[in-house]
SEZA-58914 format. One line per 10 residues: number of its first residue (from 1); their letters; for each residue x, y, z of N, C-alpha, C. Coordinates in steps of 0.05 Angstrom, whole numbers, m for minus. Layout:
residues N
NUM = a = X:Y:Z:X:Y:Z:X:Y:Z | ...
***
This chain:
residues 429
1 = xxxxxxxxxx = m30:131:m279:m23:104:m288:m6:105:m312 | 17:91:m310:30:85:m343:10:68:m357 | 15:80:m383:7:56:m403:34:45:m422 | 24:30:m433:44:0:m444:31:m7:m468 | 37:m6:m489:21:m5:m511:47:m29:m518 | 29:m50:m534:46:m74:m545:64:m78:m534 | 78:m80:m503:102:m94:m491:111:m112:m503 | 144:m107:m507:164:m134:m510:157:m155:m484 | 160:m175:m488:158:m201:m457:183:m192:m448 | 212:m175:m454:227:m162:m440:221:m137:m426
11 = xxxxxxxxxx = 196:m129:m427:182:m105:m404:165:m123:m389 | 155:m150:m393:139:m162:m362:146:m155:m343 | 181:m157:m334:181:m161:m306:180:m132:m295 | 185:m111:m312:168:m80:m307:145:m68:m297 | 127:m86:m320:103:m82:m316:89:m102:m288 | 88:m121:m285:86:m133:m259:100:m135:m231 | 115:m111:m234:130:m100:m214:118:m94:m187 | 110:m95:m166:96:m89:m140:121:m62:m134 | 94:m49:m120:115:m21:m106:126:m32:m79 | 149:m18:m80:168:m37:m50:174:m13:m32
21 = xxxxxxxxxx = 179:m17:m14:186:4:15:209:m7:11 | 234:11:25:261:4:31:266:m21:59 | 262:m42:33:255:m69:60:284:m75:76 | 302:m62:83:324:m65:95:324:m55:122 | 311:m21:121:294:m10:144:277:m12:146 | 245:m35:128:235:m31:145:241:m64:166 | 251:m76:150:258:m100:165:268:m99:192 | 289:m81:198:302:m68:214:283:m65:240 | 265:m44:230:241:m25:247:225:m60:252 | 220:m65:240:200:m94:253:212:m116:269
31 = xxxxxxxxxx = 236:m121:264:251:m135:285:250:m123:305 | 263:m97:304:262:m87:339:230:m84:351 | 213:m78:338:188:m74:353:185:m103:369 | 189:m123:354:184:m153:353:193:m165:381 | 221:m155:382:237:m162:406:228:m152:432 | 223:m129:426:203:m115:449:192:m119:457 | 166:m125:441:143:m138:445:141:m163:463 | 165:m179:456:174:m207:455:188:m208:495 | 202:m180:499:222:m179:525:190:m165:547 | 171:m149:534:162:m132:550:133:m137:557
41 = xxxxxxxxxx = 124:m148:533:97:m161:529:77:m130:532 | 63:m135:546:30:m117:544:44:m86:548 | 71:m89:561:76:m57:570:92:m47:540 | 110:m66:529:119:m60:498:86:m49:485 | 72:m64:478:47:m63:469:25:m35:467 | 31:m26:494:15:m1:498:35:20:486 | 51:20:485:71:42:483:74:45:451 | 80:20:441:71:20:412:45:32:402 | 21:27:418:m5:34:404:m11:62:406 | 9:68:432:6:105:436:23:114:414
51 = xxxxxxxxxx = 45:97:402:62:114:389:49:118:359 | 40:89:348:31:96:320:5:102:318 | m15:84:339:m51:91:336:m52:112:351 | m43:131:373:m40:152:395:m69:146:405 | m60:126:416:m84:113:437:m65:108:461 | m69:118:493:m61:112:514:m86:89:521 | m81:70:526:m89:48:536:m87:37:563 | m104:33:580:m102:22:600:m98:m3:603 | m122:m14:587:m119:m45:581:m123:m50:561 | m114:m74:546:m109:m87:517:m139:m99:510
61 = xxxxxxxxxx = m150:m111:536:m176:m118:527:m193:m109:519 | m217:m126:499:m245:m112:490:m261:m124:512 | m275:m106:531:m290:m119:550:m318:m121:540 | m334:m141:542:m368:m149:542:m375:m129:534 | m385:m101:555:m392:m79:558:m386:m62:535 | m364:m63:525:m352:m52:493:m366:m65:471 | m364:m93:475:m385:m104:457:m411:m99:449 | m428:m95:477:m457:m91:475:m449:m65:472 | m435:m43:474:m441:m14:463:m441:m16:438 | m417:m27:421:m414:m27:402:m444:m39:386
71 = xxxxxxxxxx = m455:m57:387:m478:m76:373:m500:m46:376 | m501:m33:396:m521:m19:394:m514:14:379 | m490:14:368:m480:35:349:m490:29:323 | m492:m3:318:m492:m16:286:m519:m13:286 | m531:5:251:m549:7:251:m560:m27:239 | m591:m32:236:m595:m55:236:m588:m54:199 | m598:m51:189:m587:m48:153:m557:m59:161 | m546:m45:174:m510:m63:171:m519:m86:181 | m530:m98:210:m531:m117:221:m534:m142:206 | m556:m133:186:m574:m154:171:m551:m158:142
81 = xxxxxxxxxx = m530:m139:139:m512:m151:121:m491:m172:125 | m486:m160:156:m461:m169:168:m475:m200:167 | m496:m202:175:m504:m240:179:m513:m249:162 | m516:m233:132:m522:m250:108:m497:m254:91 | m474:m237:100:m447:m244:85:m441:m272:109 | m446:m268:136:m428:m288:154:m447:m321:144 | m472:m328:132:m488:m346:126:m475:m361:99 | m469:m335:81:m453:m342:51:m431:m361:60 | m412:m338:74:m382:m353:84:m386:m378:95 | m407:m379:110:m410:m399:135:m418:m427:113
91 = xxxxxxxxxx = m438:m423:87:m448:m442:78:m425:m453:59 | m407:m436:47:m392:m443:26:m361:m456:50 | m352:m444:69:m331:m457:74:m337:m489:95 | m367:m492:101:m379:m515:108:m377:m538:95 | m380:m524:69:m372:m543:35:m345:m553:33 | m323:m548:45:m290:m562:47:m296:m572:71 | m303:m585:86:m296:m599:100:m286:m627:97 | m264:m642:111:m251:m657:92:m261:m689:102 | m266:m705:85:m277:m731:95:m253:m747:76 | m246:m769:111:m223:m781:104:m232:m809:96
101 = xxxxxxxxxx = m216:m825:80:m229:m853:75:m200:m864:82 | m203:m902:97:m189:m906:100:m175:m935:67 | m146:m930:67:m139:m935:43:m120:m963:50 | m123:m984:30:m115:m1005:36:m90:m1008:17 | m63:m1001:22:m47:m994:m1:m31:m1026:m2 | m35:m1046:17:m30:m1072:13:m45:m1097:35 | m47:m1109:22:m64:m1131:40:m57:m1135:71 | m69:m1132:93:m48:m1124:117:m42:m1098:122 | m40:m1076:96:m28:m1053:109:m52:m1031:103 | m66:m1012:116:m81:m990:119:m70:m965:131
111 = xxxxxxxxxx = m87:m956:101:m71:m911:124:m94:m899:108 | m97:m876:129:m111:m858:130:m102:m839:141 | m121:m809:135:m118:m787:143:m143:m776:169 | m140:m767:189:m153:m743:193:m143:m722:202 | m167:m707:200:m162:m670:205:m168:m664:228 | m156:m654:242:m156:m638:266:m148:m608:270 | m160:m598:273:m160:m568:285:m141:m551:297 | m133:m530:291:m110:m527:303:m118:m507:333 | m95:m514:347:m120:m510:375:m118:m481:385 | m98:m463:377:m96:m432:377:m90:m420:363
121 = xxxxxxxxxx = m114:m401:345:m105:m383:315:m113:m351:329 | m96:m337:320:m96:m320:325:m104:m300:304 | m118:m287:300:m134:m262:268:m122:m234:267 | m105:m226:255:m104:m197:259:m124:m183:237 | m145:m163:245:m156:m140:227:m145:m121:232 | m143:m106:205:m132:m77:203:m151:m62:203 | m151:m40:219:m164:m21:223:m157:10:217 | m130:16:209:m118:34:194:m139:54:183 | m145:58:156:m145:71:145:m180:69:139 | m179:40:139:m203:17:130:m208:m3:150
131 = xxxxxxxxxx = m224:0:176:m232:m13:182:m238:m32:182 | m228:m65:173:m247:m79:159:m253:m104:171 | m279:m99:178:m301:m113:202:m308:m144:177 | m300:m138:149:m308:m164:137:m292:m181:144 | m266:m164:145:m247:m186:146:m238:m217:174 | m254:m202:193:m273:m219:220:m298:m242:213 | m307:m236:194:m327:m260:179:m309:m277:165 | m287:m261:147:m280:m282:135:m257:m303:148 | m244:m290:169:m217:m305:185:m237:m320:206 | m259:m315:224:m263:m324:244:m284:m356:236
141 = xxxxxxxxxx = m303:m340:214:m317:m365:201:m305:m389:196 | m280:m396:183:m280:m419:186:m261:m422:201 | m248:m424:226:m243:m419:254:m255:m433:263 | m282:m422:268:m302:m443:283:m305:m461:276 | m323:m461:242:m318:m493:228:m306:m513:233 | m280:m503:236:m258:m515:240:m262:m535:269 | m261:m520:284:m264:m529:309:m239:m518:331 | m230:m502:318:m210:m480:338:m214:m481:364 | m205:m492:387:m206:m485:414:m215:m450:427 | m186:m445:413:m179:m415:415:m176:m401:397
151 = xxxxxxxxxx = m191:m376:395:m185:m357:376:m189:m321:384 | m164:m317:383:m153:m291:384:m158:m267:370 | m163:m248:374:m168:m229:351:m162:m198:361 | m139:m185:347:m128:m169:354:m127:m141:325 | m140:m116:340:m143:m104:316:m137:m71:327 | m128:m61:318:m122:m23:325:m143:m21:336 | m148:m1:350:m166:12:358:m163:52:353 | m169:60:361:m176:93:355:m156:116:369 | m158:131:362:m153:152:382:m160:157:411 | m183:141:414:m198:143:445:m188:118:452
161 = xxxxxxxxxx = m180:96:446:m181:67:439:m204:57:447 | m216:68:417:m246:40:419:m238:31:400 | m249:5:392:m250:m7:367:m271:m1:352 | m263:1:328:m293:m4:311:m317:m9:314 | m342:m5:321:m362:m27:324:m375:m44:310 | m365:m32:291:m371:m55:255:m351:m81:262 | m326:m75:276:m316:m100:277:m324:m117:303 | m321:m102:323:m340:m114:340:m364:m134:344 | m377:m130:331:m403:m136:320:m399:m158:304 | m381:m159:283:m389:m175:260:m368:m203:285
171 = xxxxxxxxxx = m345:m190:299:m339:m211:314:m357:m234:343 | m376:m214:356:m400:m225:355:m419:m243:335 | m414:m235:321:m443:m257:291:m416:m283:297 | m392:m280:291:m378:m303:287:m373:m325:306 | m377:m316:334:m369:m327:355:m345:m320:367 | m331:m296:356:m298:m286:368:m305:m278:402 | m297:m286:414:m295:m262:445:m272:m256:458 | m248:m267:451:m221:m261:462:m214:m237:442 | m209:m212:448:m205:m197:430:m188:m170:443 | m168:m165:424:m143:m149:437:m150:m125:428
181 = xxxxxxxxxx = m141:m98:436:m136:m60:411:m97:m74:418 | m93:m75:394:m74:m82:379:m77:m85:359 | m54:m62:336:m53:m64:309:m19:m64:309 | m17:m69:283:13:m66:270:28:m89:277 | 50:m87:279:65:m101:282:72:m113:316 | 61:m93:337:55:m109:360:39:m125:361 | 13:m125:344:m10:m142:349:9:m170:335 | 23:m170:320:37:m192:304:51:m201:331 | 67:m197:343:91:m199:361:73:m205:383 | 50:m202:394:34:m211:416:19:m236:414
191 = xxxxxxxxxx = 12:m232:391:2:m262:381:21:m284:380 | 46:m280:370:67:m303:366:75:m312:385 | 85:m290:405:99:m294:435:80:m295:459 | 61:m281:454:42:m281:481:53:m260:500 | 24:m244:508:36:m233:532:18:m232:556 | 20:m214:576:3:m218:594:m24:m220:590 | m29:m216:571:m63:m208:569:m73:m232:546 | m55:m217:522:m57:m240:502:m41:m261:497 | m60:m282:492:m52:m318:499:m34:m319:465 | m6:m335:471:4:m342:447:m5:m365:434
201 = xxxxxxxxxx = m6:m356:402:m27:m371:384:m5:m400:371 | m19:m408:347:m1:m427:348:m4:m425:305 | m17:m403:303:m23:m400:268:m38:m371:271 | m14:m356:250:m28:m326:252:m47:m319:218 | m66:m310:223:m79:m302:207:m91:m279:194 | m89:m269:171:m99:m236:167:m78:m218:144 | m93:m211:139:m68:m179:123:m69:m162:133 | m48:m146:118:m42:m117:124:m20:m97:110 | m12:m87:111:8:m67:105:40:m87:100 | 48:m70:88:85:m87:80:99:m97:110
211 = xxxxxxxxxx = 99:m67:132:100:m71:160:86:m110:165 | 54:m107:170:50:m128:173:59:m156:164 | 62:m156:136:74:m169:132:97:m187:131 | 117:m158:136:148:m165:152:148:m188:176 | 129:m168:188:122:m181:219:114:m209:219 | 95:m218:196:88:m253:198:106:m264:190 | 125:m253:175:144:m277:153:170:m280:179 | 171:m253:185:192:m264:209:190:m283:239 | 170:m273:251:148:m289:275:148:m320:258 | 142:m318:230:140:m352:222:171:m372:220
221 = xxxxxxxxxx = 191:m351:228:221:m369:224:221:m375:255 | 208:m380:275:213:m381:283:199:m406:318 | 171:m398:322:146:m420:332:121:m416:322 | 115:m399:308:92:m392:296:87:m392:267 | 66:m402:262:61:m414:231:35:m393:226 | 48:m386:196:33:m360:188:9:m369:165 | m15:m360:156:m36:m364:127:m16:m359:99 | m2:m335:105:11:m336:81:24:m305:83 | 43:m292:62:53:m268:61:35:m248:49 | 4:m244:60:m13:m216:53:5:m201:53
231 = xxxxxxxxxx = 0:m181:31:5:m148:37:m14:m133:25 | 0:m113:15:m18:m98:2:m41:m100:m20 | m69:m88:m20:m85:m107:m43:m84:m105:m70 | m84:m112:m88:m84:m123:m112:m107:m122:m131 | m106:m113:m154:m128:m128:m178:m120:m134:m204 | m122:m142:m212:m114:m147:m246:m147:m153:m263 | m145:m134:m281:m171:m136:m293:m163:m144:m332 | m171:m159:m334:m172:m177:m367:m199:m155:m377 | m186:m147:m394:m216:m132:m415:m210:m139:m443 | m239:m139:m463:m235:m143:m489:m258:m120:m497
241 = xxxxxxxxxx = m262:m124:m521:m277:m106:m532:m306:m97:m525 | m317:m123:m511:m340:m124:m498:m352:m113:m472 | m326:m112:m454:m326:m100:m418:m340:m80:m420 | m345:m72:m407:m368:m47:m398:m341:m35:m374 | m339:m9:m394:m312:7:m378:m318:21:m356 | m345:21:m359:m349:38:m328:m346:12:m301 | m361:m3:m308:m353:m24:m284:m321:m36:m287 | m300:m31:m308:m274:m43:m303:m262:m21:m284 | m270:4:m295:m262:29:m276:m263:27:m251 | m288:18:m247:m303:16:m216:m286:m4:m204
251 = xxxxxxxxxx = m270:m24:m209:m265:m43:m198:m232:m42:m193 | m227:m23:m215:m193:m18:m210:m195:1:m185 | m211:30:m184:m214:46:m166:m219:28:m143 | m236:1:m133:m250:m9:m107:m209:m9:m92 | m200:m28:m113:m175:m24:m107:m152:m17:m92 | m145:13:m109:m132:34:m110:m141:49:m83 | m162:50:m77:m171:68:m50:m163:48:m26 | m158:27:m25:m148:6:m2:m116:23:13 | m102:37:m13:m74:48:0:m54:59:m13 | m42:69:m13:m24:87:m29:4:55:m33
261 = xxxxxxxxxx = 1:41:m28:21:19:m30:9:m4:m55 | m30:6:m41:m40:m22:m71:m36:m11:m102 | m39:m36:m113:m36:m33:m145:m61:m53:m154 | m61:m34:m184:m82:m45:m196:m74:m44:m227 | m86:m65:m242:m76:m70:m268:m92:m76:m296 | m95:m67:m312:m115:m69:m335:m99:m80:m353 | m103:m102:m371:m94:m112:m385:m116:m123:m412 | m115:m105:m438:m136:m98:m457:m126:m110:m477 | m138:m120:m498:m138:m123:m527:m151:m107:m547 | m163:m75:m534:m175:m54:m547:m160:m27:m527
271 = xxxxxxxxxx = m151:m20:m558:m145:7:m546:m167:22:m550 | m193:29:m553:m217:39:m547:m223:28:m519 | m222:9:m512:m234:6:m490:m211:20:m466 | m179:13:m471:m159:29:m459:m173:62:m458 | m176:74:m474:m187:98:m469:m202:104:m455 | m223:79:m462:m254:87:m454:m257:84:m416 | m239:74:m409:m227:64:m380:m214:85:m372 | m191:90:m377:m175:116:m370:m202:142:m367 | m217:145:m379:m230:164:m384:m251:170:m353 | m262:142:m349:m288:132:m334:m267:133:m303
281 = xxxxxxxxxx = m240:129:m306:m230:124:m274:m223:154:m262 | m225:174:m289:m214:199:m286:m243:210:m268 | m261:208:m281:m289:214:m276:m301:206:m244 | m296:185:m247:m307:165:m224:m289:177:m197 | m261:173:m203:m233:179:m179:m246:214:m168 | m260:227:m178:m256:253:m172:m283:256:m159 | m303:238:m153:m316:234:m128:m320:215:m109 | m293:199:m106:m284:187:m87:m274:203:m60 | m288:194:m34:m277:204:m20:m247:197:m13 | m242:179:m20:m210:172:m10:m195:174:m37
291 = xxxxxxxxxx = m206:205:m55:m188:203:m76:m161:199:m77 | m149:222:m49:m124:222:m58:m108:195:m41 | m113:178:m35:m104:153:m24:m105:136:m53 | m129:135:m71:m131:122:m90:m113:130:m117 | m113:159:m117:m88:179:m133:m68:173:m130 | m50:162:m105:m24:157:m100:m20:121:m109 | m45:103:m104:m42:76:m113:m46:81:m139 | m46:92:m156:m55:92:m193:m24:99:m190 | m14:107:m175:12:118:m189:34:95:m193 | 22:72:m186:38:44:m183:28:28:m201
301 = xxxxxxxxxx = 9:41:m213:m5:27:m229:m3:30:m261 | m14:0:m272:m7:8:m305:m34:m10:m324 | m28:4:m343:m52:m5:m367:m37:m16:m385 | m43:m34:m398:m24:m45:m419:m40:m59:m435 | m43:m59:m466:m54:m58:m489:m40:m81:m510 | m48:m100:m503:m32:m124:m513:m46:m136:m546 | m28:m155:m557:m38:m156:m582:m68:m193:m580 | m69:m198:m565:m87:m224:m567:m100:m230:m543 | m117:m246:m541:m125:m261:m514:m101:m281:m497 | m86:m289:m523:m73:m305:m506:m48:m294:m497
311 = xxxxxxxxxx = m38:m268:m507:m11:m249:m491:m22:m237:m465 | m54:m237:m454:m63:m222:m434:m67:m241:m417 | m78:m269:m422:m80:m286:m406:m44:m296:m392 | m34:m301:m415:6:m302:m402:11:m282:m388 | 7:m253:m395:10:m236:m376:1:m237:m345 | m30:m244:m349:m33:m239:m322:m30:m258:m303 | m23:m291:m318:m5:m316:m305:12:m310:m292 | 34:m281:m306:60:m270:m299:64:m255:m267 | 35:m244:m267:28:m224:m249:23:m240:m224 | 7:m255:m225:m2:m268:m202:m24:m255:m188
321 = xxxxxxxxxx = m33:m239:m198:m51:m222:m181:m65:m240:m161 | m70:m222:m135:m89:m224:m113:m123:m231:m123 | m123:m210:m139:m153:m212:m137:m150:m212:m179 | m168:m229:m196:m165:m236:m224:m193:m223:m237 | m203:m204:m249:m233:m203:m258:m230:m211:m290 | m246:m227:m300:m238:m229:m327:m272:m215:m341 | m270:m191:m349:m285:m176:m360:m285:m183:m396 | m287:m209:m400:m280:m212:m433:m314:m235:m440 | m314:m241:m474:m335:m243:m483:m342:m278:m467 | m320:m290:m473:m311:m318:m463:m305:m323:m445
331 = xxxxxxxxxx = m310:m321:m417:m299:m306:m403:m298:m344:m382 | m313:m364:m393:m316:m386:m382:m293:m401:m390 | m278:m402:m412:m256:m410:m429:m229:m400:m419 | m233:m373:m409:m205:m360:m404:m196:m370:m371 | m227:m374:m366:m221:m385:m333:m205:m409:m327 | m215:m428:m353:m199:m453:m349:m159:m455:m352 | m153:m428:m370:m125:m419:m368:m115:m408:m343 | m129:m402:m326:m118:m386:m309:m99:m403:m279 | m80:m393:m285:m54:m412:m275:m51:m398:m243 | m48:m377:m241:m37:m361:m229:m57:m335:m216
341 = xxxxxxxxxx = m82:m345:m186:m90:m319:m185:m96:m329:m150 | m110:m315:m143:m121:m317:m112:m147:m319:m110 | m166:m303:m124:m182:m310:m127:m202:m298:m155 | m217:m305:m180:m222:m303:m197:m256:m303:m192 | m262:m269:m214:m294:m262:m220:m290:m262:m241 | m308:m272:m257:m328:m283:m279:m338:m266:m296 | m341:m249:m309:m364:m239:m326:m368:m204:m315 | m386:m193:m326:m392:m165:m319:m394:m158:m298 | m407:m175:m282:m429:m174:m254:m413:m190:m238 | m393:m195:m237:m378:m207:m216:m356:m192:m200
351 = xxxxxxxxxx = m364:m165:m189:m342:m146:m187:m327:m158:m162 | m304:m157:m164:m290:m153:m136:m302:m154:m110 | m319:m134:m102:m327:m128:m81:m346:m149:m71 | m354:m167:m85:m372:m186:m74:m365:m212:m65 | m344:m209:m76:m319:m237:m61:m311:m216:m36 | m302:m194:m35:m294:m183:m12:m315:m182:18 | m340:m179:12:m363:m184:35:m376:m211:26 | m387:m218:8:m419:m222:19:m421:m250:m4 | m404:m259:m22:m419:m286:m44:m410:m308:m28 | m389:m306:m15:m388:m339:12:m351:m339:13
361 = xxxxxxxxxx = m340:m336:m22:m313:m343:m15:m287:m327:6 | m273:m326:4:m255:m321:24:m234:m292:11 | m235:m272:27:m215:m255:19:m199:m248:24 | m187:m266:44:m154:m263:53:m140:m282:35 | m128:m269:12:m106:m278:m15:m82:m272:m13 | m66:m291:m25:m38:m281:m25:m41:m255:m47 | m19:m235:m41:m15:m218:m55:14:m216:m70 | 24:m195:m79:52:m192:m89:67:m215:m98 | 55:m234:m118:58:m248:m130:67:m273:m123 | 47:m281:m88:46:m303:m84:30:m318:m83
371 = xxxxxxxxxx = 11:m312:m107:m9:m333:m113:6:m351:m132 | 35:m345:m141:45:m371:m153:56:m394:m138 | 45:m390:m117:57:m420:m91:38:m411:m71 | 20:m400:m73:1:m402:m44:m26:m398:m46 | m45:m406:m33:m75:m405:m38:m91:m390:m26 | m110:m375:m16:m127:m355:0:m130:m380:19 | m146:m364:44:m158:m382:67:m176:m397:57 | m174:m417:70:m200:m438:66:m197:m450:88 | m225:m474:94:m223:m491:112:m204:m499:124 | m172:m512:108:m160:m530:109:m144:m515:130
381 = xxxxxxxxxx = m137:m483:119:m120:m469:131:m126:m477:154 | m139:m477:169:m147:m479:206:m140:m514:215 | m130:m530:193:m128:m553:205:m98:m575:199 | m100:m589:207:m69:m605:201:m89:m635:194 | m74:m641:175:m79:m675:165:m56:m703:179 | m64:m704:198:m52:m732:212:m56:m753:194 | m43:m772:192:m42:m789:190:m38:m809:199 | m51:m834:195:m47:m866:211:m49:m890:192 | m32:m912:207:m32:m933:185:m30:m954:211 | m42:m978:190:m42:m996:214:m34:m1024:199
391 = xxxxxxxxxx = m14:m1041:213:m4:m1060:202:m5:m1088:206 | m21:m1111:199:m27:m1141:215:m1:m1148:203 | m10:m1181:211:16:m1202:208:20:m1205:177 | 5:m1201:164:m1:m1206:134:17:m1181:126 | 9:m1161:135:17:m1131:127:45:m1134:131 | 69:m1141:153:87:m1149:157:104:m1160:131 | 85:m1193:124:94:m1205:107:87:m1187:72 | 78:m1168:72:75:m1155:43:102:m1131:36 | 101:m1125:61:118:m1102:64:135:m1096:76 | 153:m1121:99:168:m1124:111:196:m1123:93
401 = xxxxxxxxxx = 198:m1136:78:229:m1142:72:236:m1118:49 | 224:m1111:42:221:m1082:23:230:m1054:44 | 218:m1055:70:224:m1039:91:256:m1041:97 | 264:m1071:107:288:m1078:110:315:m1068:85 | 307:m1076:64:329:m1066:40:334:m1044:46 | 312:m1027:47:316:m1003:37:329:m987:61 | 313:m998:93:336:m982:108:362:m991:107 | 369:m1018:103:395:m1020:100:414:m1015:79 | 394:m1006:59:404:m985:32:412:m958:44 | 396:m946:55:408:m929:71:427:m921:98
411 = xxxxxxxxxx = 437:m941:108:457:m938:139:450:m936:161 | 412:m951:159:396:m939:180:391:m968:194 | 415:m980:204:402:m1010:220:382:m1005:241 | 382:m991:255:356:m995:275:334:m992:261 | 327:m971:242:305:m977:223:305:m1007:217 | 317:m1021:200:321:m1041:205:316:m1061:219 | 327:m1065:241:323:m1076:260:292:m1074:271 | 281:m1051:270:249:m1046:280:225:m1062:264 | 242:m1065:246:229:m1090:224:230:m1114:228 | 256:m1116:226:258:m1146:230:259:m1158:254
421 = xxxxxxxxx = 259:m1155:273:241:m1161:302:214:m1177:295 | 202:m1150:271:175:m1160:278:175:m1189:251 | 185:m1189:235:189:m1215:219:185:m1224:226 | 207:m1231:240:219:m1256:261:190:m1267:267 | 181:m1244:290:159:m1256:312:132:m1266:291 | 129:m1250:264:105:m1267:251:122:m1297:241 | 139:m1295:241:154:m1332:225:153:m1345:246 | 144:m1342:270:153:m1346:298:179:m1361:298 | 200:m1346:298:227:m1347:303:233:m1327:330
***
């Protein structure tokens, strides 16, 4: 990790720098898979999964039979986690559900909203490196809430092509059963377009790798509406003199082991505690099994030793981080500053990892500093807000001739005219 001892605000955009792939090729490489995918459907699809997962595939589907093997792989200790994290999620995103009231904005005239469901989402999990079977509780849970018709779920599978049975399983607790072995950037390109097997969605959902992410932002120029631009994961950790360095350590490392692409960020008002961190991640990193995955993400990574609370709090506004821990004495005060994050822990005992499984909220966040215009999943994500208004004779006469100016302020006579028709007929003229 660099350190940064008292930065000029002319080293920010340095220090909050994300590591980048040569996005020209890989943009390149993801269009063509895309098109493929797009001309060839399930036979593009297998050929992809042999080339990057080296799985020969017969078929794309997870059959029943895979399911019930899988449930009986999961020991029960996982089982009993997997359905007390899916209870959390289930209870807290139950809590947004949106209740519309209807609004009388003139005597005669009424509008309202409701929410409706969007009727095919499609989930990608990554199964790479990191299997991650949470990430099925947290995309599918409010899915259902929602009231999703259809829901898709497409995830790598193995060398043998099985899937996971951690993900399996936890897609069971959720209610998922349409479920593809598709990862990468085909599973992106099958979901958008549809192919023989898998049904095209109509909102893609999930993270993954830079790849993946190519793949949604482009699929979204086009019929398919994406959660947001995930990539790689993220932390930014606020420390003061108080943090307890072994748990800031612990939480930059949870991190850093996600990928040689994530970054992670310490941002201190004690250079004792800067030390005392550097020291504890040295310690800690060297019995990690995925050290050297977590070795290559520190190398993107930086510590920086600022002069106040309030140059660390601007800083990490700057950053946007994915995931925000504020490890400081005040830690209720600094929350109310916080402009810019995805999602924000609290205090000592609020590590990372418990937003990632099991306290209820949601851990699919924007990353790479698009929590300055975008929000993690929630309820809402899975739904569209209609609106309706309804207009009597009265309503007419409040708001009729105001209608009329203005389209004919604008060059729009049949607007116009759609109005005044109805004048007329309330003056009975």
């Amino acid at each position: 990790m660099k350190i940064y001892r008292y930065p000029a605000q002319t080293q920010w955009a340095e220090i909050i720098a994300r590591p980048r792939l040569d996005l020209s090729q890989l943009n390149a490489t993801v269009a063509s898979v895309l098109a493929d995918v797009k001309k060839r459907g399930d036979e593009a699809v297998k050929e992809y999964e042999a080339k990057f997962d080296k799985a020969a595939l017969s078929s794309l589907t997870v059959t029943e039979q895979e399911m019930d093997e899988a449930e009986n792989l999961i020991s029960n200790d996982l089982k009993d986690a997997i359905i007390l994290a899916h209870h959390n999620i289930k209870v807290f995103h139950i809590s947004q559900r949106f209740v519309g009231q209807k609004i009388k904005t003139q005597e005669g005239v009424t509008c309202w909203q409701k929410s409706v469901a969007i009727e095919k989402v499609g989930l990608y999990i990554p199964g790479g490196t990191a299997p991650l079977f949470s990430t099925v509780l947290m995309l599918a849970t409010p899915a259902k809430i929602a009231g999703c018709k259809e829901i898709v779920l497409c995830t790598p599978p193995n060398k043998e092509g099985k899937v996971n049975p951690a993900i399996l399983y936890a897609a069971r607790v959720a209610g998922v059963h349409k479920i593809f072995k598709a990862g990468g950037v085909q599973a992106i390109g099958a979901m958008a377009y549809g192919t023989e097997s898998v049904p095209k969605v109509f909102k893609i959902f999930g993270p993954g790798n830079q790849y993946v992410m190519a793949a949604k932002q482009q699929v979204s120029l086009e019929e398919v509406a994406i959660d947001m631009p995930a990539g790689p994961s993220e932390v930014c950790v606020l420390a003061d003199e108080t943090a307890n360095a072994t748990f800031v350590a612990a939480d930059l490392l949870s991190q850093a082991e996600h990928g040689i692409d994530s970054q992670v960020l310490l941002i201190t008002t004690s250079e004792s505690k800067l030390n005392e961190v550097q020291q504890e991640v040295e310690k800690q990193l060297e019995v990690l099994p995925r050290k050297e995955l977590a070795s290559k993400a520190l190398e993107n990574s930086n510590y920086v030793l600022v002069n106040s609370i309030d140059e660390m709090i601007s800083l990490s506004n700057a950053y946007a981080p994915e995931h925000l821990i504020l490890q400081v004495s005040d830690y209720e005060e600094l929350a109310e500053r916080v402009v810019n994050a995805g999602s924000v822990f609290l205090g000592q005992y609020a590590c990372e990892s418990a937003g990632d499984y099991a306290s209820g909220t949601n851990h699919t966040l924007p990353t790479h500093g698009y929590a300055t215009a975008y929000n993690g999943v929630n309820l809402d994500s899975y739904c569209r807000k209609i609106t309706f208004q309804h207009l009597t004779e009265e309503g007419i006469r409040h708001i009729g001739r105001a209608v009329e100016l203005m389209a004919e302020a604008e060059q729009l006579d049949a607007h116009k005219n759609a109005m005044t028709l109805r004048i007329k007929a309330v003056n009975g003229e």
